[in-house]
PyMOL Python script that loads the backbone (N, CA, C, O; Angstrom):
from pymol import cmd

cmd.read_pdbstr("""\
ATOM      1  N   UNK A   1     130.505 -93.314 -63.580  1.00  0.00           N
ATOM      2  CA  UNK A   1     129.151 -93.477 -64.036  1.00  0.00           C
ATOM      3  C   UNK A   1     128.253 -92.459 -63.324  1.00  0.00           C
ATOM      4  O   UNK A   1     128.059 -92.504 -62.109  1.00  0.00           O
ATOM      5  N   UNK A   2     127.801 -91.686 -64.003  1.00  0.00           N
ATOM      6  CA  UNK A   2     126.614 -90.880 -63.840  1.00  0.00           C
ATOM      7  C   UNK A   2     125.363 -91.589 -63.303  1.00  0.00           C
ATOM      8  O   UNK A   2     124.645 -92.384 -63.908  1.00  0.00           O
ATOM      9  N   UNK A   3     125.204 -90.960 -61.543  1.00  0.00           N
ATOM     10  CA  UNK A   3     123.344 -91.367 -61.012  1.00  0.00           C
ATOM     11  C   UNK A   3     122.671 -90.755 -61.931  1.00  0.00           C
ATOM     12  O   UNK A   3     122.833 -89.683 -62.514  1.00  0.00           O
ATOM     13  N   UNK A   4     121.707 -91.772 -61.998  1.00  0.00           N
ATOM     14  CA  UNK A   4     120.539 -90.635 -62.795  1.00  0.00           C
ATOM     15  C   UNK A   4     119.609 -89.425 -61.626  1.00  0.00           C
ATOM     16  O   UNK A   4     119.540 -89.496 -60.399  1.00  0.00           O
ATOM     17  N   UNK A   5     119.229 -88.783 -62.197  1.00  0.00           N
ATOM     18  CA  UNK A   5     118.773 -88.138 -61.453  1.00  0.00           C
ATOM     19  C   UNK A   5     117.027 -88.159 -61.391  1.00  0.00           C
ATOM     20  O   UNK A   5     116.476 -88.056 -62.487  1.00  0.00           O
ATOM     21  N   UNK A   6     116.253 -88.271 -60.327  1.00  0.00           N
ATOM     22  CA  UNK A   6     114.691 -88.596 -60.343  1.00  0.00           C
ATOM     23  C   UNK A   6     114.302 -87.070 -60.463  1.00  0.00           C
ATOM     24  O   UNK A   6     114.608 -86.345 -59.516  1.00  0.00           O
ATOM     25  N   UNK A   7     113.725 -86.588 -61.428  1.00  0.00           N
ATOM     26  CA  UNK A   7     113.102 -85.457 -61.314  1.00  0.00           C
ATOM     27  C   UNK A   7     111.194 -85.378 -61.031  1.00  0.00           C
ATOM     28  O   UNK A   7     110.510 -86.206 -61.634  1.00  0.00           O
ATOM     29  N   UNK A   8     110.829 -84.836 -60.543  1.00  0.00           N
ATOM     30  CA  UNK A   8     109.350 -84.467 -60.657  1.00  0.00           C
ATOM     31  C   UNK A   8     108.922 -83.391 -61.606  1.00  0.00           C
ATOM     32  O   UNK A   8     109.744 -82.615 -62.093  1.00  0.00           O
ATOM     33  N   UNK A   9     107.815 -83.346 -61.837  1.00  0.00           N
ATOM     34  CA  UNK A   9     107.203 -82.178 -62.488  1.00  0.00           C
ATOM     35  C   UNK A   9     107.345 -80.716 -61.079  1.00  0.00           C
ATOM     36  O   UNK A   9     107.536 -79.516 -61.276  1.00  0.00           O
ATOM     37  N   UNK A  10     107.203 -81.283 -60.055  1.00  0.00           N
ATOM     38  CA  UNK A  10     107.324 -80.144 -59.099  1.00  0.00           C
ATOM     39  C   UNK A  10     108.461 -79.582 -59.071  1.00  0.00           C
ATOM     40  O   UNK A  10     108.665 -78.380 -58.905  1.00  0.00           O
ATOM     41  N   UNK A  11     109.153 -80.321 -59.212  1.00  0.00           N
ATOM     42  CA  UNK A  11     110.537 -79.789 -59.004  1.00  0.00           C
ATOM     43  C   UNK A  11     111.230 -78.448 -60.188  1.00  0.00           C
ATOM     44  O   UNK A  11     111.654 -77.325 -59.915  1.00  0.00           O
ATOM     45  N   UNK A  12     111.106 -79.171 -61.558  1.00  0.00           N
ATOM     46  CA  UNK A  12     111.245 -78.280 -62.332  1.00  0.00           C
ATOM     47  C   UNK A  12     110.107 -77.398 -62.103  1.00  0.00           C
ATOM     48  O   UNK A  12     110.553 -76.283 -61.834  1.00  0.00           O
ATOM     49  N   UNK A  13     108.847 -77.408 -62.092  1.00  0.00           N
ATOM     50  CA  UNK A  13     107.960 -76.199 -61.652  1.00  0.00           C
ATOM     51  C   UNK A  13     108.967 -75.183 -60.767  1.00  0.00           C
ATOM     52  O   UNK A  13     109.434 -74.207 -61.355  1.00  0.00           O
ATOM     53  N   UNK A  14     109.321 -75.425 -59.270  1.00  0.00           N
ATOM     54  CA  UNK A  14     109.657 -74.514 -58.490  1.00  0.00           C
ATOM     55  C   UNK A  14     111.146 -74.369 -58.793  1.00  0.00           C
ATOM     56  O   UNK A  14     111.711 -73.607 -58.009  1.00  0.00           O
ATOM     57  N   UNK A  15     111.923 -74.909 -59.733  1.00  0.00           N
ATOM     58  CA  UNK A  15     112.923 -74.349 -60.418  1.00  0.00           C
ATOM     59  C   UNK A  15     112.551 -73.444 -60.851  1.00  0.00           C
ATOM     60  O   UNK A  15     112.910 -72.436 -60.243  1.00  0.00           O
ATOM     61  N   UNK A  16     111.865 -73.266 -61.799  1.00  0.00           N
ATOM     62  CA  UNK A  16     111.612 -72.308 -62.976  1.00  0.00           C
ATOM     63  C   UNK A  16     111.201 -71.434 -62.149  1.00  0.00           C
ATOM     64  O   UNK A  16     111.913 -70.437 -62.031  1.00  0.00           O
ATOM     65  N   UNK A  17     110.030 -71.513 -61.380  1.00  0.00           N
ATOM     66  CA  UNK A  17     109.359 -70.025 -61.053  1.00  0.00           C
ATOM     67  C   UNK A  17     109.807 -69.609 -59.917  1.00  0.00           C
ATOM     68  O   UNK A  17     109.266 -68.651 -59.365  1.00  0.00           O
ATOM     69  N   UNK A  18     111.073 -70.373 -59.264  1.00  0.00           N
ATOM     70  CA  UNK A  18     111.973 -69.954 -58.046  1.00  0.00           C
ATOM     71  C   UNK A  18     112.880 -68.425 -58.677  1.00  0.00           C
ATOM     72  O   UNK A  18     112.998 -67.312 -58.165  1.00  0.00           O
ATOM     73  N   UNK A  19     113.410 -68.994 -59.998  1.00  0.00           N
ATOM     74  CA  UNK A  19     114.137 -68.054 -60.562  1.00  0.00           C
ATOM     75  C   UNK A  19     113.579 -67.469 -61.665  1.00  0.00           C
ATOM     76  O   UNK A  19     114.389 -66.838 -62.344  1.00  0.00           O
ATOM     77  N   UNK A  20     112.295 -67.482 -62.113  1.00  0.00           N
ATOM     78  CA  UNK A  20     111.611 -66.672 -63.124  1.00  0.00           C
ATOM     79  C   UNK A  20     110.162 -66.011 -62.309  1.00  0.00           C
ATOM     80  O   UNK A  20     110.286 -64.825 -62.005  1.00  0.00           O
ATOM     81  N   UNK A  21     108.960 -66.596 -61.975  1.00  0.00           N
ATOM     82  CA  UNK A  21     107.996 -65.796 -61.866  1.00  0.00           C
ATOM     83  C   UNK A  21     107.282 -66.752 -60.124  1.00  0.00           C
ATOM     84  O   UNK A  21     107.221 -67.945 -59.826  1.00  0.00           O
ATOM     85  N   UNK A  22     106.958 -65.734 -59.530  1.00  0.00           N
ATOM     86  CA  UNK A  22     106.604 -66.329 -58.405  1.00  0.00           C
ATOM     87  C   UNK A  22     104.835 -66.896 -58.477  1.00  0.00           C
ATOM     88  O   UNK A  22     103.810 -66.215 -58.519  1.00  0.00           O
ATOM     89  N   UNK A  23     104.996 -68.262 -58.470  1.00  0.00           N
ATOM     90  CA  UNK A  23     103.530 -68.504 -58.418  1.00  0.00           C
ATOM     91  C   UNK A  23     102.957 -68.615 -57.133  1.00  0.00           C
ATOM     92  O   UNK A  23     103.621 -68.963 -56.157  1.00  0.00           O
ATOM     93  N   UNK A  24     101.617 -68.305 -57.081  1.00  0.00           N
ATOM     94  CA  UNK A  24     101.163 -68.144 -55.831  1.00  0.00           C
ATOM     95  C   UNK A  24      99.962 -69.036 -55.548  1.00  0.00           C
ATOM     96  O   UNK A  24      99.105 -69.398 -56.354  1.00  0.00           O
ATOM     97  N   UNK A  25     100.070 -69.351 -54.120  1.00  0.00           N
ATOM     98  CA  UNK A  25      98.832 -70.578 -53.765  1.00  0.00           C
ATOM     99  C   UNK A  25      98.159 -70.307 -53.149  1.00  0.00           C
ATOM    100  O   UNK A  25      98.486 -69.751 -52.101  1.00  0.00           O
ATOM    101  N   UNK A  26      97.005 -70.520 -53.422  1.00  0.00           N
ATOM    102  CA  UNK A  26      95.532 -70.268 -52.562  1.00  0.00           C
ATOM    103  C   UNK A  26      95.271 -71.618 -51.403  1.00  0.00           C
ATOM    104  O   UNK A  26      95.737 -72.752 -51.517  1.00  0.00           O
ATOM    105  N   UNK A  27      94.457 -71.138 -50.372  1.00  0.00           N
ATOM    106  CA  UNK A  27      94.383 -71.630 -49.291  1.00  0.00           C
ATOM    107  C   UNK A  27      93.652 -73.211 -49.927  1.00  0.00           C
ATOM    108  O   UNK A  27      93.856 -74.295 -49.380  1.00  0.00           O
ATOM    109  N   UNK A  28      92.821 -73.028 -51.128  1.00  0.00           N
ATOM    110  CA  UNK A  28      92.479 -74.101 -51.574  1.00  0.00           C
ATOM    111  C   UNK A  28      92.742 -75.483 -52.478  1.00  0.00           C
ATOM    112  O   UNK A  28      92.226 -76.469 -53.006  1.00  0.00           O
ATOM    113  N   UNK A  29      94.476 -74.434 -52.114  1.00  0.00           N
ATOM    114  CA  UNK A  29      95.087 -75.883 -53.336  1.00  0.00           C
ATOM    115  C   UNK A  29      95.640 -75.221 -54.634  1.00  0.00           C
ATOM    116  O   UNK A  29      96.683 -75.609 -55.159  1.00  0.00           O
ATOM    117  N   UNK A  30      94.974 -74.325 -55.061  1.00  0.00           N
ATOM    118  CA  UNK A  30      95.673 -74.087 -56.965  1.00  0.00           C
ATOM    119  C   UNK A  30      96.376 -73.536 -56.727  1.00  0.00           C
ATOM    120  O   UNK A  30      96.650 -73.562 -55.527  1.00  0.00           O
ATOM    121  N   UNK A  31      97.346 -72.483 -57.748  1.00  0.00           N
ATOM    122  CA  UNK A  31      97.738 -72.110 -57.604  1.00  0.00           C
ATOM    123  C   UNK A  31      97.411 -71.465 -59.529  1.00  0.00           C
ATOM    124  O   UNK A  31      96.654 -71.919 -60.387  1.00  0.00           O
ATOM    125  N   UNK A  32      98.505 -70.117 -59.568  1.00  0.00           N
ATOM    126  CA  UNK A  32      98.513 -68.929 -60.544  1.00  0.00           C
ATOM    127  C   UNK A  32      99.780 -68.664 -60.440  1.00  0.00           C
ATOM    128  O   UNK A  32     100.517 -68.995 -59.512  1.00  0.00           O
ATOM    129  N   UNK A  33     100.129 -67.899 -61.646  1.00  0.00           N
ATOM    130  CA  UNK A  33     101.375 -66.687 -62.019  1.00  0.00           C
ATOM    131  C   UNK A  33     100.550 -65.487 -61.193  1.00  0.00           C
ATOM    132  O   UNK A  33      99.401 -65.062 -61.067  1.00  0.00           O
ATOM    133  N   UNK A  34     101.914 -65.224 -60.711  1.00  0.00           N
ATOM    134  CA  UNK A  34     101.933 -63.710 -60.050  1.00  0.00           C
ATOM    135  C   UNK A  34     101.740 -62.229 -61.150  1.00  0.00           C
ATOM    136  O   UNK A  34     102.646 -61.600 -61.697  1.00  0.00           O
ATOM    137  N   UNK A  35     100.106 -61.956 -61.224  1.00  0.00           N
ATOM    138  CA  UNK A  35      99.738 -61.194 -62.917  1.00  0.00           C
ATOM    139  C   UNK A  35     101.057 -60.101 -63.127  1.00  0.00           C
ATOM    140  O   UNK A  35     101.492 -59.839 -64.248  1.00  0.00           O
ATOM    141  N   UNK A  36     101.592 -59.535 -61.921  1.00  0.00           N
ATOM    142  CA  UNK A  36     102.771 -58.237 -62.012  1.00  0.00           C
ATOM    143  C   UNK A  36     104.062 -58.512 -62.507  1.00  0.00           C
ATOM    144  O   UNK A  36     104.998 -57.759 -62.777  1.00  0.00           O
ATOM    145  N   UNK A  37     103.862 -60.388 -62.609  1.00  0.00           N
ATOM    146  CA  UNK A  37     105.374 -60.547 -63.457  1.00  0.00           C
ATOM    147  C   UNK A  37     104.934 -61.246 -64.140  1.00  0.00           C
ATOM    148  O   UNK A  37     105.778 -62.055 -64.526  1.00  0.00           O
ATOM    149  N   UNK A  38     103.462 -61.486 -64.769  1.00  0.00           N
ATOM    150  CA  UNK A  38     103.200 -62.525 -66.011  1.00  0.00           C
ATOM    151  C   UNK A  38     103.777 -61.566 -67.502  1.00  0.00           C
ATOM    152  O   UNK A  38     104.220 -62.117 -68.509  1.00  0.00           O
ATOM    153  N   UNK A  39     103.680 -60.521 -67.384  1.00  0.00           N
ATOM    154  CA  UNK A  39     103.953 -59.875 -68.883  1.00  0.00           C
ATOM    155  C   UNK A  39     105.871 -60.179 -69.175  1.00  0.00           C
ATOM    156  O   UNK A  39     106.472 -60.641 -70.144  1.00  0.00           O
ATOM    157  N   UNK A  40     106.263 -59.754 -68.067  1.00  0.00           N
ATOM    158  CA  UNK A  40     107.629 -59.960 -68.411  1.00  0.00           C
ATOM    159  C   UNK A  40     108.398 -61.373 -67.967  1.00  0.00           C
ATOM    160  O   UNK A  40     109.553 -61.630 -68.306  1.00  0.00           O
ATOM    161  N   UNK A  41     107.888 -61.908 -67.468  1.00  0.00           N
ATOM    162  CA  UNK A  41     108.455 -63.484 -67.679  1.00  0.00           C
ATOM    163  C   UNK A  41     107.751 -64.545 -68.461  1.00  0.00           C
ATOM    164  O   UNK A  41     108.184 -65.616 -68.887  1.00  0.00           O
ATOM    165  N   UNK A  42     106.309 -63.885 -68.571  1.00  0.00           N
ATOM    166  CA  UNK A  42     105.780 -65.308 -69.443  1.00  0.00           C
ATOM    167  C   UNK A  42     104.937 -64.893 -71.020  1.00  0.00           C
ATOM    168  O   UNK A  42     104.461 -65.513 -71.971  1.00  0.00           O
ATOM    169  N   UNK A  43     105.048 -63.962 -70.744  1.00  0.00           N
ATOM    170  CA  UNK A  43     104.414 -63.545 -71.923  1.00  0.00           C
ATOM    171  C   UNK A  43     104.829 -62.118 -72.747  1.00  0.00           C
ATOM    172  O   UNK A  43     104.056 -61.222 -73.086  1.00  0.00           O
ATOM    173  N   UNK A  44     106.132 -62.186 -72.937  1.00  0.00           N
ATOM    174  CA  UNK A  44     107.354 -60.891 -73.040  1.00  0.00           C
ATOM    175  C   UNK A  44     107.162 -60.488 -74.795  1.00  0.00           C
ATOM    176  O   UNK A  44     107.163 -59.386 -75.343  1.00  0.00           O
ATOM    177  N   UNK A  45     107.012 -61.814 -75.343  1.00  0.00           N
ATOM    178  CA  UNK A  45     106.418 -61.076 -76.361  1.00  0.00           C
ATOM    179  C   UNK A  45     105.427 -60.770 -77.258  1.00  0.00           C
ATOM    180  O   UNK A  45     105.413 -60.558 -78.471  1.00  0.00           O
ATOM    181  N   UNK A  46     104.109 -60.809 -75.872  1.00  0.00           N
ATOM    182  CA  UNK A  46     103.157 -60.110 -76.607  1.00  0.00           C
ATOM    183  C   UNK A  46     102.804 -58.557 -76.026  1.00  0.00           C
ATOM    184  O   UNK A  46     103.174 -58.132 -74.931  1.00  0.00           O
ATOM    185  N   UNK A  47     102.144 -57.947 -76.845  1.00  0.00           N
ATOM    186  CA  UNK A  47     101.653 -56.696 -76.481  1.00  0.00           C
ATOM    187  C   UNK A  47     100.958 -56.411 -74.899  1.00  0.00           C
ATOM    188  O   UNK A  47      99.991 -57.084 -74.542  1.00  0.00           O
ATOM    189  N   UNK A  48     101.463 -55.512 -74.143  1.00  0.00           N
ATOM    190  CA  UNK A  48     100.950 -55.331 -72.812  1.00  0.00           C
ATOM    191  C   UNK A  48      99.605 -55.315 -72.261  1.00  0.00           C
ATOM    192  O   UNK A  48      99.338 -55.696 -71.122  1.00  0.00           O
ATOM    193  N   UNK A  49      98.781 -54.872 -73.086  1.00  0.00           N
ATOM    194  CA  UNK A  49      97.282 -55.303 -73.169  1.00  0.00           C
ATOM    195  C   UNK A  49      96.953 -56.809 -73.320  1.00  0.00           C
ATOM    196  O   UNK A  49      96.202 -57.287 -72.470  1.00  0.00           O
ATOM    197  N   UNK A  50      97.390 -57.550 -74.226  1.00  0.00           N
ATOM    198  CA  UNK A  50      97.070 -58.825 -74.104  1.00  0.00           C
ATOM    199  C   UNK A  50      97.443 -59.798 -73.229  1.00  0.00           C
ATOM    200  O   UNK A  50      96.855 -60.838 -72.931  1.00  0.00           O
ATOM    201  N   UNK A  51      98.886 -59.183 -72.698  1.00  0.00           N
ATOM    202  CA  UNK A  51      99.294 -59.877 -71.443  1.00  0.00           C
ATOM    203  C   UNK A  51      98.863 -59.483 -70.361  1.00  0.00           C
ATOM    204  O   UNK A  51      98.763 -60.346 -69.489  1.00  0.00           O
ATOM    205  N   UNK A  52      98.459 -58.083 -70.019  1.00  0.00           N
ATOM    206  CA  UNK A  52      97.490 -58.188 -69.186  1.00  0.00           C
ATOM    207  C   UNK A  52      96.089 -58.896 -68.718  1.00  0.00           C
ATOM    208  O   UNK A  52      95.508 -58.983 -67.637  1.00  0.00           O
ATOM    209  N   UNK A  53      95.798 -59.401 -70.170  1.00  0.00           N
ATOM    210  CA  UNK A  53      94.456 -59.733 -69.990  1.00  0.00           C
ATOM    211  C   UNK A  53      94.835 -61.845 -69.738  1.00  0.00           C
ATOM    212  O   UNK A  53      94.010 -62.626 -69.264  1.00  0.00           O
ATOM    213  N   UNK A  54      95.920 -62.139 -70.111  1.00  0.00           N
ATOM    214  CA  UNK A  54      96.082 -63.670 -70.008  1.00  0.00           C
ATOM    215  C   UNK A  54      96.760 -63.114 -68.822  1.00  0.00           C
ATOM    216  O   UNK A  54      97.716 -63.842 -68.557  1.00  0.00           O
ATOM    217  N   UNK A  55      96.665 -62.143 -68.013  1.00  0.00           N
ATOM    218  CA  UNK A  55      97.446 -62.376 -66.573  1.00  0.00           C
ATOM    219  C   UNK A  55      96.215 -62.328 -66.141  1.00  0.00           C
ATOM    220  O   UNK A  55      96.336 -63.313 -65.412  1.00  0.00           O
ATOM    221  N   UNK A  56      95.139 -62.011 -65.980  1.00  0.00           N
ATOM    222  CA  UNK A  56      93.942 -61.661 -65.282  1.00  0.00           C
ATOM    223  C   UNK A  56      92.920 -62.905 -65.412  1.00  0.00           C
ATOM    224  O   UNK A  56      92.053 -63.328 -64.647  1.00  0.00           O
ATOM    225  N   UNK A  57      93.383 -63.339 -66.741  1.00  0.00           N
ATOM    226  CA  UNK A  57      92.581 -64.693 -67.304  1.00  0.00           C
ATOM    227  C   UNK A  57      92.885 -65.975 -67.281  1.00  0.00           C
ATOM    228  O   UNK A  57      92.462 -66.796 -68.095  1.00  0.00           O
ATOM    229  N   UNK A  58      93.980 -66.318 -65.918  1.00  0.00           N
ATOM    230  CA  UNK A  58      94.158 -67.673 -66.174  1.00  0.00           C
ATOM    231  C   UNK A  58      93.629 -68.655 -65.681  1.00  0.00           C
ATOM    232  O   UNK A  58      92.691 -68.305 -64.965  1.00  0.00           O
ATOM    233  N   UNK A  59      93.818 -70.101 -65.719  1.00  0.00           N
ATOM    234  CA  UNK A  59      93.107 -70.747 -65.274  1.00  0.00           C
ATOM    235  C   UNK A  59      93.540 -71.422 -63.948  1.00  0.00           C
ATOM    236  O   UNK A  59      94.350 -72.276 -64.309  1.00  0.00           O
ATOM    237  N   UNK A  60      93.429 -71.476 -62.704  1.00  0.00           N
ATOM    238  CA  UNK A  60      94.009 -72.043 -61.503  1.00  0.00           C
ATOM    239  C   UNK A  60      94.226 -73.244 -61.831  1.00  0.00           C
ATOM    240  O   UNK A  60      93.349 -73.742 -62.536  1.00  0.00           O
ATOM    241  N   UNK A  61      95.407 -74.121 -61.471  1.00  0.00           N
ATOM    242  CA  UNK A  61      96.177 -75.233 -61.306  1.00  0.00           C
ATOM    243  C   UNK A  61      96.000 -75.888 -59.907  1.00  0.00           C
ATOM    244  O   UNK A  61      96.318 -75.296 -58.875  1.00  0.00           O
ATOM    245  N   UNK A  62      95.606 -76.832 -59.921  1.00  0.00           N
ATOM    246  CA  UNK A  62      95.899 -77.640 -58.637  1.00  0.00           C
ATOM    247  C   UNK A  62      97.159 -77.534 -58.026  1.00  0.00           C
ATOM    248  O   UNK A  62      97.966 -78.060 -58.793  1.00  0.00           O
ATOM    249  N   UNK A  63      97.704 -77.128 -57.056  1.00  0.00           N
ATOM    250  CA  UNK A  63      99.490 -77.351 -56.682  1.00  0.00           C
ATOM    251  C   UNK A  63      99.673 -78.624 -56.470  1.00  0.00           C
ATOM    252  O   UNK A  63     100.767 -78.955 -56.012  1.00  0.00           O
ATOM    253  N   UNK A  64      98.324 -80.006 -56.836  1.00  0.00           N
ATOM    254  CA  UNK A  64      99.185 -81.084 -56.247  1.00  0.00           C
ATOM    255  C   UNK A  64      99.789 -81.866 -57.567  1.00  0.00           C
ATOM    256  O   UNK A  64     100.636 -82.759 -57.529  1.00  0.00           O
ATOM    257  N   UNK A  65      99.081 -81.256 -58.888  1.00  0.00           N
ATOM    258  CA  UNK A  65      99.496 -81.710 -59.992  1.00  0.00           C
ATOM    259  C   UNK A  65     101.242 -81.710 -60.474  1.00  0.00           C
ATOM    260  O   UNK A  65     101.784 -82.548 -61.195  1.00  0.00           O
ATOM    261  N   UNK A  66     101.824 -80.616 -59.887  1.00  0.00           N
ATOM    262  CA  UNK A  66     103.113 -80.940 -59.792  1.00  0.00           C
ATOM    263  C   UNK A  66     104.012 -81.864 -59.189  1.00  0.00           C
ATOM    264  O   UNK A  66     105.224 -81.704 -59.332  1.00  0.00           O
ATOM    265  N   UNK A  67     103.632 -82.647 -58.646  1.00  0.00           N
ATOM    266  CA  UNK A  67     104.135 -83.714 -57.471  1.00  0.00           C
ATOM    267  C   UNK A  67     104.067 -84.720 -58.471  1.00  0.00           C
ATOM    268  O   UNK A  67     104.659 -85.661 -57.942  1.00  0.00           O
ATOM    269  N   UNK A  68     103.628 -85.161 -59.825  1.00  0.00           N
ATOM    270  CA  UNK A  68     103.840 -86.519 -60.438  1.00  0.00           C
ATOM    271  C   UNK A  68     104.995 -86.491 -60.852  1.00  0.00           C
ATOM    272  O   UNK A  68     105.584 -85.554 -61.391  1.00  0.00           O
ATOM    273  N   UNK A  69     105.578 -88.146 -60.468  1.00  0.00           N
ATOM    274  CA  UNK A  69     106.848 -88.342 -61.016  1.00  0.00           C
ATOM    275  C   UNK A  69     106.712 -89.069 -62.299  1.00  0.00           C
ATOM    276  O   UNK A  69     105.950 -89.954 -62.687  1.00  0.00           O
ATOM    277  N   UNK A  70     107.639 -88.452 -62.805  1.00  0.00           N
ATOM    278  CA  UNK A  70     107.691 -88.890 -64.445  1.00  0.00           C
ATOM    279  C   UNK A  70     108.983 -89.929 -64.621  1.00  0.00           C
ATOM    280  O   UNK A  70     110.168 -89.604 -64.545  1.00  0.00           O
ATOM    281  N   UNK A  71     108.378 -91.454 -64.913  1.00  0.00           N
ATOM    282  CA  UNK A  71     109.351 -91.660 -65.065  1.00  0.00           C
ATOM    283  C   UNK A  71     110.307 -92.321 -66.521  1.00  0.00           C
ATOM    284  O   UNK A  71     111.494 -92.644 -66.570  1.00  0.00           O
ATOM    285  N   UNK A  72     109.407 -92.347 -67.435  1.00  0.00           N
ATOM    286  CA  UNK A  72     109.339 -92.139 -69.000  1.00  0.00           C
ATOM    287  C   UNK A  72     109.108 -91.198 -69.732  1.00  0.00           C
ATOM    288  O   UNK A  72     108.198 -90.422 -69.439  1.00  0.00           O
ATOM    289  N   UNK A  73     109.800 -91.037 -70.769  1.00  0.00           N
ATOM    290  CA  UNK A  73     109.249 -89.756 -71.547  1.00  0.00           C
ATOM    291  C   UNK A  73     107.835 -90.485 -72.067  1.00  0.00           C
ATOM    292  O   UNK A  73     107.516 -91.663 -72.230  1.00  0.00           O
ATOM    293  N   UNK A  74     107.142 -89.207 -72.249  1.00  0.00           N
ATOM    294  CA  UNK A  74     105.897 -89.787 -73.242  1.00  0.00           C
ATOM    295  C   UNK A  74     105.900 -90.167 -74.615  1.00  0.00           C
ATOM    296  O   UNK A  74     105.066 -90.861 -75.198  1.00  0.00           O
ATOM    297  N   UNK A  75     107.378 -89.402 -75.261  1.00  0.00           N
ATOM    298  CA  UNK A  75     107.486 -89.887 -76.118  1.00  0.00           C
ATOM    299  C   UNK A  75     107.961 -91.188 -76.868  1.00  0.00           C
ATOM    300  O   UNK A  75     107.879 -91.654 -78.005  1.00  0.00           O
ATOM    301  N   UNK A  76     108.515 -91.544 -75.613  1.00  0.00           N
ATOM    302  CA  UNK A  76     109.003 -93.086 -76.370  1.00  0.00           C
ATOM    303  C   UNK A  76     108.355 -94.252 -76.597  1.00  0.00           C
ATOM    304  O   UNK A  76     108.840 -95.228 -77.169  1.00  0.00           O
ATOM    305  N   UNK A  77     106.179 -94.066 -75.714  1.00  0.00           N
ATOM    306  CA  UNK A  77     105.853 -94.992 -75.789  1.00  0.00           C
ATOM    307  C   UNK A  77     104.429 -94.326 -76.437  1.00  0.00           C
ATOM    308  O   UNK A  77     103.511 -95.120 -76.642  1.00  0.00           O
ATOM    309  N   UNK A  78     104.288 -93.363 -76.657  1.00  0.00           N
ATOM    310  CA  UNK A  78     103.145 -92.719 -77.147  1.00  0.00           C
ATOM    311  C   UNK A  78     103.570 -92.142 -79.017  1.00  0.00           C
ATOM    312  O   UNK A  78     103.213 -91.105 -79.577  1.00  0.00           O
ATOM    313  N   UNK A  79     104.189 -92.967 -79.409  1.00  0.00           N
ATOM    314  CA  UNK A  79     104.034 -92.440 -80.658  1.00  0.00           C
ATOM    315  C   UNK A  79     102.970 -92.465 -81.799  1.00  0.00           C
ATOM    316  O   UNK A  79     102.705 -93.336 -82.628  1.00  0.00           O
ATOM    317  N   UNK A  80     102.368 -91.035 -81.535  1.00  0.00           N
ATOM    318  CA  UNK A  80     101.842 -90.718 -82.470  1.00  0.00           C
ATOM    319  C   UNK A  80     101.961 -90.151 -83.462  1.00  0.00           C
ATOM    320  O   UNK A  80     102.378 -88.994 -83.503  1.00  0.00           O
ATOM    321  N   UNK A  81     101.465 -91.148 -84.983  1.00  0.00           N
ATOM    322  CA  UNK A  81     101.714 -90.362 -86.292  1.00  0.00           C
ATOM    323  C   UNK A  81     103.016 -90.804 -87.028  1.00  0.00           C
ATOM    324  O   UNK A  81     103.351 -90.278 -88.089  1.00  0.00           O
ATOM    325  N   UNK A  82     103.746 -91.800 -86.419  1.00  0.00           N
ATOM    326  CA  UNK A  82     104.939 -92.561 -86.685  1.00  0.00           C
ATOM    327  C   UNK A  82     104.694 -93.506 -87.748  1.00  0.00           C
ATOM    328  O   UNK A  82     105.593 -94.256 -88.127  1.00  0.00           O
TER     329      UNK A  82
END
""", "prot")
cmd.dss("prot")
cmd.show_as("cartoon", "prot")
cmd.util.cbc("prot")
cmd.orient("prot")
């Protein structure tokens, strides 16, 4: 029998951008994509001008918002449009 496994939102966060794009944290808590690898890890297929400009334009994230544990999908109790 398979443990389940407890995942966080943090966790897959610093999965992903452990091995895709390094996000970076400010002394005040948020955090951003690193703009020198937003074109080619997060935004690969749009035009280099526009990914420049959603690398320059994003919006800071709290770093503590990754720390919620999820422990339902949303979908199984939020159906909307069913």
């Amino acid at each position: 029998m398979l443990e389940r496994m407890k995942l966080t939102t943090e966790s897959v966060f610093l999965a992903t951008s452990a091995s895709l794009l390094r996000s970076r944290r400010q002394p005040t808590g948020f955090t951003y994509l690193d703009p020198a690898q937003f074109h080619e890890y997060f935004a690969a297929d749009l035009p280099a001008k526009q990914a420049a400009f959603m690398a320059q334009s994003q919006v800071l994230n709290a770093a503590d918002n990754f720390k919620a544990v999820i422990t339902t999908a949303a979908w199984r109790s939020n159906r909307v449009g069913c």
